[in-house]
Every structure is written in structure tokens, then in C-alpha cells.
N, C-alpha and C positions, 0 to 999 in steps of 0.2 A: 393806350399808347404809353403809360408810364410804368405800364407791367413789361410790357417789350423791354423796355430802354433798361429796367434793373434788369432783365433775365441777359439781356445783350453785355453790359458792363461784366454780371459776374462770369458770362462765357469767355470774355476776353481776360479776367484775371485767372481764370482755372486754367487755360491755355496758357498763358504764360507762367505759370506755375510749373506748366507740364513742357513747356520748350525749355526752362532756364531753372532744374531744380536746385541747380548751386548756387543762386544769385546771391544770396546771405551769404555761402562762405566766401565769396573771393576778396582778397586782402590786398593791400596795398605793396609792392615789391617792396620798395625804402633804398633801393639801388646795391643792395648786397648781394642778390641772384639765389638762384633756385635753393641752395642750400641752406641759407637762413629761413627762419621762422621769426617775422618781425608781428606785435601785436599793439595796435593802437592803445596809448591808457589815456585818461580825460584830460589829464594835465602835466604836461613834459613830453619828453622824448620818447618814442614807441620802445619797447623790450624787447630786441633781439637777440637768439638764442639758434647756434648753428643746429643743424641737422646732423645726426649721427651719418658715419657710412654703413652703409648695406651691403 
């Protein structure tokens, strides 16, 4: 029964792995909008940095 339950756990974290490969990258807006590039740092204000145009 305790083999089931780990095979069952790690099926639900490989699917989600596989519904949501970007979980890791999505970031925080910080209210400046799609063109900034804002990046959390451990202590202060986040670094943001606009977006070139294309």
C-alpha cells in the first residue's frame, strides 16, 4: 500500500511538471507592465530594467 501511495505522489508531480513547465520562470509584474524586466534581489528593492523594442 505504501508503494502505491509513493508511485501515485510521484505521478502527480511528473504531471505537473508536464501541465506547468514554466512554473519556475514566472515573476512578479511590480506594476510597470510587460516591458520591464523586474528581478526579485534578497534585500531591497527588485532591479528593473526596460525591455529593448523589437
Amino acid at each position: 500500500m505504501g508503494v502505491l501511495f509513493i508511485v501515485v505522489v510521484l505521478c502527480l508531480i511528473a504531471f505537473s511538471f508536464y501541465w506547468f513547465p514554466n512554473f519556475t520562470k514566472f515573476k512578479p509584474n511590480n506594476g510597470f507592465g510587460p516591458d520591464w524586466d523586474c528581478t526579485p534581489v534578497p534585500r531591497g528593492q527588485p532591479i528593473c530594467i526596460k525591455k529593448l523594442g523589437q
